[in-house]
C-alpha positions as a printed Julia matrix, in Angstrom:
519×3 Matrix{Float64}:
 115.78   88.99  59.17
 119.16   90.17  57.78
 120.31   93.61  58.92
 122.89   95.74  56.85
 126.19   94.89  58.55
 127.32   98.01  58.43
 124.48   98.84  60.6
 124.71   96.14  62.66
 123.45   97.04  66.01
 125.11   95.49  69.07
 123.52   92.93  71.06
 122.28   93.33  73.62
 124.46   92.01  76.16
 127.0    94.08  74.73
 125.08   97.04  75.74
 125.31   99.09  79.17
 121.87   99.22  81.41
 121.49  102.91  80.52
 121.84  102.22  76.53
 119.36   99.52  77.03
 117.18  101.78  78.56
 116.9   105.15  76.09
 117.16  102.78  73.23
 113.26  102.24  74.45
 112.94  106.24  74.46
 111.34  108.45  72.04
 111.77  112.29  73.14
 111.7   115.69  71.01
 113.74  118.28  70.22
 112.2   122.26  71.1
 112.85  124.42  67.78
 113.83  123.78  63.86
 117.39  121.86  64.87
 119.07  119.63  66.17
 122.44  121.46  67.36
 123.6   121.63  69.78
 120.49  120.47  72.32
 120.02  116.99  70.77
 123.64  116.26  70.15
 124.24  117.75  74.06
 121.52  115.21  75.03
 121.85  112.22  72.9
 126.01  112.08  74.65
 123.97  111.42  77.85
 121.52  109.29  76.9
 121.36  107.29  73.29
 117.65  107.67  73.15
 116.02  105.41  70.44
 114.4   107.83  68.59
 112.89  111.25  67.56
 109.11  112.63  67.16
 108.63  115.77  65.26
 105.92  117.97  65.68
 104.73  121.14  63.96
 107.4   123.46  65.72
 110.09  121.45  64.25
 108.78  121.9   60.44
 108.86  125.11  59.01
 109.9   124.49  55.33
 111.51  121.0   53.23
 114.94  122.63  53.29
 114.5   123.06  56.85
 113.33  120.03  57.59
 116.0   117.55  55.31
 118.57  119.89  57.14
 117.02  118.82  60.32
 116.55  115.27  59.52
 120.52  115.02  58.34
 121.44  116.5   61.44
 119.3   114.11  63.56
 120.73  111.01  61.68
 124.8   112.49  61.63
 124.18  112.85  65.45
 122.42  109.24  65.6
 125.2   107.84  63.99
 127.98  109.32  66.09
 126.03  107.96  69.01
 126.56  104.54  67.5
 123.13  104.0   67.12
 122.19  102.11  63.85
 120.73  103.96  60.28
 118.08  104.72  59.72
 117.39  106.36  62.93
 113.77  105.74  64.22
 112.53  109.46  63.4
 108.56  109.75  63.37
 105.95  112.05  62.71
 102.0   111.64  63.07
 101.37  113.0   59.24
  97.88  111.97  58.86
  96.68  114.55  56.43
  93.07  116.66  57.07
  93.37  118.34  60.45
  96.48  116.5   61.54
  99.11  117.67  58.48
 102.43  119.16  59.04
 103.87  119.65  55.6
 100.88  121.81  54.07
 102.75  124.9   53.95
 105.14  123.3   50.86
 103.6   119.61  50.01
  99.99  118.61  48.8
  98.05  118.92  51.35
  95.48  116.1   51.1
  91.98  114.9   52.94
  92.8   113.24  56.25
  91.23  109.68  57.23
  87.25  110.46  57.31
  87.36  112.03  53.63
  88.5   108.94  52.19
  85.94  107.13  54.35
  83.11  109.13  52.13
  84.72  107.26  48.88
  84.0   103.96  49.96
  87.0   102.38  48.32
  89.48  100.99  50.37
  91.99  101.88  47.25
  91.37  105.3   48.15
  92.82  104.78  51.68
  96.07  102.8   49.78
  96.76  106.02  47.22
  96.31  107.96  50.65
  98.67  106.0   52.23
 101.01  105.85  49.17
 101.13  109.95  48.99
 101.89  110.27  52.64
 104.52  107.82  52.43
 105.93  109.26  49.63
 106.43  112.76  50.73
 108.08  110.75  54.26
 110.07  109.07  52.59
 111.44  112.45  50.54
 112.51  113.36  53.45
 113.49  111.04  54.66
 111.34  110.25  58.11
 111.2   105.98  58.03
 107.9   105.95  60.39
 104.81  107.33  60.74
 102.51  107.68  63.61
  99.62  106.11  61.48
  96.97  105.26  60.72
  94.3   106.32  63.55
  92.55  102.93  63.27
  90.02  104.03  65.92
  86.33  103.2   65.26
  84.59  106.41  65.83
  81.43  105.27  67.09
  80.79  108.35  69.06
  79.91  110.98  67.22
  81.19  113.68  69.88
  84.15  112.26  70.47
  86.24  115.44  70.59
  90.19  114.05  69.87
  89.49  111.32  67.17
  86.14  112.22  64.88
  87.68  113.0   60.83
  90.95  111.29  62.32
  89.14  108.05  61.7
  88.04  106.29  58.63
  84.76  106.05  60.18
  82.27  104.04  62.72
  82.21  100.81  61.09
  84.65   98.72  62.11
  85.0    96.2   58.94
  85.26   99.29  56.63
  88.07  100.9   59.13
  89.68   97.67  59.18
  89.64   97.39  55.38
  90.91  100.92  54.58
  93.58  100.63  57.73
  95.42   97.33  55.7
  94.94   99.53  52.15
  96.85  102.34  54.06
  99.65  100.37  54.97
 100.2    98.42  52.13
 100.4   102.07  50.29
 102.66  103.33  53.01
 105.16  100.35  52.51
 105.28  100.76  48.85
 106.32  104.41  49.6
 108.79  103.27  51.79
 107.95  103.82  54.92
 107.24  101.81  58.33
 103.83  102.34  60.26
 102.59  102.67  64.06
  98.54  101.65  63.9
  96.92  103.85  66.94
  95.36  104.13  69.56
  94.84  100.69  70.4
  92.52   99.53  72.05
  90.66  102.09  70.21
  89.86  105.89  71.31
  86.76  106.34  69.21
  84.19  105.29  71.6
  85.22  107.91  74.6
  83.92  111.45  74.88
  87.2   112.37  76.52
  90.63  114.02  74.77
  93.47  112.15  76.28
  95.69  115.08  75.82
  93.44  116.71  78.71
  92.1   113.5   80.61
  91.65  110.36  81.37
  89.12  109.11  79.41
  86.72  105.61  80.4
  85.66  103.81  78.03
  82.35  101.42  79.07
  83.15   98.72  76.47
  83.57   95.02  77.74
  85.82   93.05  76.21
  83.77   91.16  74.35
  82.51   94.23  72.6
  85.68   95.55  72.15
  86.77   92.0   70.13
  83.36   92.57  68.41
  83.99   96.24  67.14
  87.08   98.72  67.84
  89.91   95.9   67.84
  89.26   94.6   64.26
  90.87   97.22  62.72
  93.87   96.1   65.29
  93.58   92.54  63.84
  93.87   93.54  60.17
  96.79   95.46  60.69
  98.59   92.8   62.59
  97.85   90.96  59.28
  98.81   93.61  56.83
 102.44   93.76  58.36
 101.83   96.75  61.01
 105.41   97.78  62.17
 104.65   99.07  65.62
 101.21   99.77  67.75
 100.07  102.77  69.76
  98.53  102.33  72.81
  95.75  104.77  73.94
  95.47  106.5   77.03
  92.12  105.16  78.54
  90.59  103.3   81.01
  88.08  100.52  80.27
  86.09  100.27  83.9
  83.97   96.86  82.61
  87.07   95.24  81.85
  88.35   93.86  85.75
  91.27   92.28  83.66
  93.27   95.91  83.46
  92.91   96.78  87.52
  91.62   99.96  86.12
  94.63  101.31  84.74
  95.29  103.42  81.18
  95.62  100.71  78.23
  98.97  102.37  77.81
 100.06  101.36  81.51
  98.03   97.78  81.29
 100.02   94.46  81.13
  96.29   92.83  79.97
  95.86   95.36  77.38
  99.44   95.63  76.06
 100.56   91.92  77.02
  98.31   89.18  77.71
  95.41   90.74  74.45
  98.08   92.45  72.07
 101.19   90.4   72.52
  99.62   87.43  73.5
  95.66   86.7   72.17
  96.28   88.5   69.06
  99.77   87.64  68.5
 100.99   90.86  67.74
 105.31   90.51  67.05
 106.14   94.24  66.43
 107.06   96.96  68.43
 104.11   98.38  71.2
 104.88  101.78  72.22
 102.84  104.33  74.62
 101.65  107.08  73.21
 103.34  110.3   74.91
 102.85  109.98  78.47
 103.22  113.82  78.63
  99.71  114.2   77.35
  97.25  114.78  80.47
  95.97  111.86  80.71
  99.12  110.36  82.33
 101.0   113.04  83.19
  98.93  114.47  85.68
  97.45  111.54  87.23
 100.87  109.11  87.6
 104.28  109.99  88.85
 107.35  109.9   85.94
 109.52  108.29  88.42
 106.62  105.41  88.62
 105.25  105.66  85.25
 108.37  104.19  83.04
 108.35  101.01  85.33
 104.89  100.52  84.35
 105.44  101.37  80.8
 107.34   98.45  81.03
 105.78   95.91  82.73
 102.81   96.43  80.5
 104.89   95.41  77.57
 105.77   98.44  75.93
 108.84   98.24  74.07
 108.91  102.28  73.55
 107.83  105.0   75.68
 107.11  108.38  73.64
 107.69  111.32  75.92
 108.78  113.98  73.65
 108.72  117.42  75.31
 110.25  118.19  78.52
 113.95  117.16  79.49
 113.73  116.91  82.73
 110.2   114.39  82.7
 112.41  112.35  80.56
 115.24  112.08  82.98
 112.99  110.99  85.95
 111.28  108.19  83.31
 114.68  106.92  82.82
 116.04  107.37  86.15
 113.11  105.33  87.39
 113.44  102.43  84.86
 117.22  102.13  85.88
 116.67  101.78  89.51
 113.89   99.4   89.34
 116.03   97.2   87.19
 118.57   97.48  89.71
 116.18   96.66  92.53
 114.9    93.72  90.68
 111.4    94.95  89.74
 111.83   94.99  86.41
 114.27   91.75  85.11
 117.24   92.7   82.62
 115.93   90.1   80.28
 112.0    92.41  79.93
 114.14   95.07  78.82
 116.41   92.86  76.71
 113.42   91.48  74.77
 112.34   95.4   73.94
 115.98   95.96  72.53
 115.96   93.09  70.41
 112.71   94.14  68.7
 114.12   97.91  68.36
 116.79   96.61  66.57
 114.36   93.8   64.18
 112.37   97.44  63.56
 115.56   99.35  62.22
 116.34   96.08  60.03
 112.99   96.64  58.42
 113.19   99.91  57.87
 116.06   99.77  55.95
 114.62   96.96  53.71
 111.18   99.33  52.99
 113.63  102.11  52.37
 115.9    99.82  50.04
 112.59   98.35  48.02
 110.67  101.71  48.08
 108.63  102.48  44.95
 107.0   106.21  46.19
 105.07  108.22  43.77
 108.09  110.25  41.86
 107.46  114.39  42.91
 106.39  115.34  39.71
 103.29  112.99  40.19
 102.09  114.05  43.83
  99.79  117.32  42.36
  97.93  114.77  40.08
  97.94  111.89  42.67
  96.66  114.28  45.74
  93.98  115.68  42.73
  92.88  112.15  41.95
  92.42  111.21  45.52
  90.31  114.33  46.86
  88.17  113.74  43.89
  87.69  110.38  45.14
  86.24  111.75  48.65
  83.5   114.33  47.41
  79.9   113.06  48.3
  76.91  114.83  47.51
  74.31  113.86  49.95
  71.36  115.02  48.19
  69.74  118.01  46.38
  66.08  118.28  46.24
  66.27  121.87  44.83
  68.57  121.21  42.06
  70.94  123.43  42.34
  73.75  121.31  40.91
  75.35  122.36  38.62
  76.02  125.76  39.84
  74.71  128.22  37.16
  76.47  131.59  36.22
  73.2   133.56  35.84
  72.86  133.14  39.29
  74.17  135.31  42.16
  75.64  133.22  45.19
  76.63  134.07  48.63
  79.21  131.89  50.39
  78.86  131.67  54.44
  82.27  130.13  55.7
  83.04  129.14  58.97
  86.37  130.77  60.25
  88.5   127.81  61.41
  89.38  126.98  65.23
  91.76  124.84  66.58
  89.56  122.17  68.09
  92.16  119.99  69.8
  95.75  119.54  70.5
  96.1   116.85  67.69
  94.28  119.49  65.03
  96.62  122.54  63.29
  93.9   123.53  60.74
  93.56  126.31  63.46
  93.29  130.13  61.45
  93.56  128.76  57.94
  91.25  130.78  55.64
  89.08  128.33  53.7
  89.8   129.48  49.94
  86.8   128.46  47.98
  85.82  131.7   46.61
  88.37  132.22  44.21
  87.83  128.71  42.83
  84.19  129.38  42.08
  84.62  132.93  41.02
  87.26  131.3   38.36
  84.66  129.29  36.92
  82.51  131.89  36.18
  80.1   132.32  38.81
  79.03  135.35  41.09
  79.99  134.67  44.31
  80.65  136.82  47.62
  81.64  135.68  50.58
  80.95  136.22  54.22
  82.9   134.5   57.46
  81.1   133.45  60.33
  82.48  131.94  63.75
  82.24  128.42  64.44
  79.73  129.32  67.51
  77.62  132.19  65.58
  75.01  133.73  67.85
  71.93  135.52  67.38
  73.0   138.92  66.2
  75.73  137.07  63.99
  73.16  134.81  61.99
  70.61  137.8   62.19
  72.85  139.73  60.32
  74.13  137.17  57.64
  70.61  135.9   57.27
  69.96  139.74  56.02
  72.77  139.88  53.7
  71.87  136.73  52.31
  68.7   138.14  50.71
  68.42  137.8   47.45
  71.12  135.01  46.76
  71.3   130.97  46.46
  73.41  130.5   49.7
  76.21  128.31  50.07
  77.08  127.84  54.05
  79.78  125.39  55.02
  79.66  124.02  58.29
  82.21  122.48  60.94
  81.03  120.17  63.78
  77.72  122.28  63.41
  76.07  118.42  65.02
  78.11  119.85  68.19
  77.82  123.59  67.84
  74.3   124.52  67.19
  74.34  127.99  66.52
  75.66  127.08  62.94
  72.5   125.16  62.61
  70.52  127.34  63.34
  71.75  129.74  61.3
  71.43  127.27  58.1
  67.48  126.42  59.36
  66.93  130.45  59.05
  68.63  130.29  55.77
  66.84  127.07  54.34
  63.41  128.63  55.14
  64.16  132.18  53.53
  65.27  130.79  50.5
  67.2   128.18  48.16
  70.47  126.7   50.08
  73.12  124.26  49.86
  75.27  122.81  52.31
  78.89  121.9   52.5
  79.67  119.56  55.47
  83.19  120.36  56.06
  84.89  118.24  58.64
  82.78  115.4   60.87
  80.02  114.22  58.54
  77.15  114.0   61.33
  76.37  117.39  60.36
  74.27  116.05  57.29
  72.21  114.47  59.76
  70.85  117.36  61.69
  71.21  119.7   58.76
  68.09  121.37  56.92
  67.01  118.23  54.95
  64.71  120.36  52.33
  68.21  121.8   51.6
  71.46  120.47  49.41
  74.09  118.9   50.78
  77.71  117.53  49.67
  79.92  115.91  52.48
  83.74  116.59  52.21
  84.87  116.25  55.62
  88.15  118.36  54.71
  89.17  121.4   54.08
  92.48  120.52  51.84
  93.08  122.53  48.77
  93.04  119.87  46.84
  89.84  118.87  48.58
  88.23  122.47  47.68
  89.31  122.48  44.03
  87.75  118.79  43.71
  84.3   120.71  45.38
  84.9   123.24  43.13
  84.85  120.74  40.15
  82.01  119.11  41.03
  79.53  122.36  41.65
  80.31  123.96  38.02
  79.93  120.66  36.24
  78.22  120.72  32.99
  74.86  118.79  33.21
């Protein structure tokens, strides 16, 4: 691979111990800038690179004036351009740019299309609106198989619980994300969708063997190794039937991260932990301890990308056991040389990108939530939506369900869509965990109406179902299945239903376009 020679990063054995070391780093900065902490920081240590996270985005001016600050500072650190600066911009639940980009359906909505092109056009808008602003990686795609349905941390993350059709949207993702211009980090490997654990909290086990795990949540892995994955995430989990790991976190596991992803399945990119802040390392392993076995895993970059002083003992820890001999100068050598392959591809995306020009994202992230809206079934006609009739809407007020979720407080604004297009609608809020005197009292107001009640995760909070089986037997309703789609299961089946799994705008408007449509 040819580098840019102006970029040229030094070898190496040019390179001091301690450069070696934060090269493999990934930390954070606290607010909406860089100066003068990260400058301050980055003179001590030259850390490799940069996660952002919804405290550091407020706005795009904000955030290309943070991004040219990161990179100036980068660059006066010697490191090479473009400097590894990463984001997990997933869309759906997981979406930091909402506030001033389109702000599309996340993994499981484009699941419902079953097109894998739908995944690529995904990928492709993402990338673009990255690339705008210039961020060269993203911390995706979640390539975990959700096979269990209350898995609380990955659920519309995923593209679903089949592994083939994960697999096959995961490579359409990336090819779109390349096009756009921008590198990718495939996560949480060996896959998080099986656990009923949130690794931001715990330590989740997983009870897969390993041939079950080569038979289901690793062929997504596979296919991205194929389709050119830049880097891969490991997940924070144990796997108790698999003797191999000596019951250690994935993340932490020299089977897991070297002899299966480096080795078996021939993986030649960059494996990095995910942030071993999260609770499911942090409180259960020590950060002078937990570097060193970062590395001997195999990990080539450690995210830990909120508190200074963490990071110091990480490093500090790596350093000495190099020193002592536990870790060999040439494990850490091998990390640095694929650092520096990563930032040789990144420029070459960035140099051949062909993203979706601004003026074509509206119509792009239109065309792709369109793509995503499933009706489910509707024995009592209701569709089209008729203006003679009056209609009640029961929303669900949104909560923030898990660390990796900021859809937390945003008002779901279908009413004005409908009302737009002609049709009679008021609308009444409800809490995600409505109880008796809550769907008493909306069952009453619903008299006399065609009720439309959107649901979130009502499969796992059953007070919103029973507040739709009170409404399906008083009278005619239709469903709207608004984030995991195993509420259509449990759901009044004498009632409509139309799975969206998201609650984008451009997800509502295609909704909106689909329950007014002219027989």
């Amino acid at each position: 691979m040819q580098l840019n020679e102006v970029n040229s990063p030094q070898a190496p054995a040019a390179m001091s111990l301690e450069d070696k070391i934060s090269l493999m780093c990934v930390v954070g900065t606290p607010s909406t800038a860089a100066e003068p902490d990260f400058r301050q920081r980055m003179s001590q240590n030259r850390f490799g690179g940069i996660g952002l996270f919804p405290h550091n985005v407020k706005d795009e001016e904000q955030t290309l004036k943070l991004m040219e600050e990161v990179q100036a500072i980068a660059g006066d650190s010697g490191i090479p351009q473009p400097y590894y600066v990463s984001i997990d911009e997933e869309g759906g639940t997981l979406s930091k740019f909402k506030t001033f980009y389109p702000y599309i359906p996340g993994n499981r909505a484009a699941g419902l299309s079953q097109d894998a092109e739908t995944a690529y056009l995904q990928g492709k808008i993402i990338g673009s609106q990255l690339h705008a602003l210039g961020i060269p990686m993203n911390w995706a795609p979640v390539l975990d198989v959700n096979t269990n349905t209350d898995n609380p941390v990955v659920g519309v993350r995923s593209f679903g619980e089949d592994p083939e059709i994960v697999a096959a949207f995961g490579k359409a993702y990336i090819r779109g994300m390349h096009e756009a211009g921008v590198a990718v980090t495939a996560k949480h490997f060996p896959g998080h969708g099986q656990v009923s654990g949130d690794s931001h909290v715990v330590l989740p086990e997983c009870e897969l063997t390993i041939d079950e795990l080569m038979n289901g949540p690793l062929l997504p892995f596979i296919a991205a190794i194929e389709a050119g994955a830049d880097s891969i995430m490991m997940g924070h989990l144990v796997f108790p039937n698999i003797p191999e790991s000596a019951g250690l976190p994935a993340s932490l596991s020299p089977f897991f991260a070297g002899d299966l992803l480096r080795n078996r399945l021939g993986f030649e990119g960059i494996i990095c932990t995910d942030d071993i802040e999260m609770g499911a390392i942090k409180k259960n392993f020590n950060p002078d301890e937990v570097g060193v076995m970062a590395v001997l895993a195999g990990n080539d970059m450690i995210l830990m990308c909120h508190t200074p002083e963490y990071q110091e003992r990480v490093i500090e820890g790596i350093r000495k056991a190099v020193l002592d001999g536990v870790i060999e100068e040439s494990r850490i050598d091998e990390s640095v040389n694929r650092i520096h392959l990563l930032y040789g591809k990144v420029q070459q995306y960035q140099a051949a990108a062909r993203p979706i020009p601004r003026e074509g994202w509206k119509e792009a992230a239109q065309q792709y939530a369109r793509r995503t809206v499933k009706i489910s079934r509707d024995p009592q006609q209701l569709l089209p939506l008729s203006p003679s009739r009056p209609y009640l809407l029961i929303l669900p007020r949104q909560e923030q369900l898990t660390i990796a979720d900021n859809s937390g407080g945003q008002t779901i604004g279908l009413t004005a869509l409908l009302q737009a297009r002609g049709l009679t609608v008021e609308v009444e809020y409800c809490s995600m965990k409505p109880e008796a005197a809550e769907i008493t009292d909306l069952c009453a107001k619903a008299a006399g109406h065609t009720v439309i009640q959107g649901t979130l995760n009502a499969h796992l909070f059953s007070g919103q179902l029973q507040l739709a089986e009170q409404l399906a037997a008083a009278g005619p309703l239709l469903n709207l299945v608004l984030r995991n789609p195993y509420d259509d299961a449990y759901l009044p089946q004498n009632a409509g239903s139309i799975l969206l799994c998201s609650t984008s705008d451009y997800s509502l408007q295609a909704l909106a376009e689909v329950l007014v449509r002219q027989a």
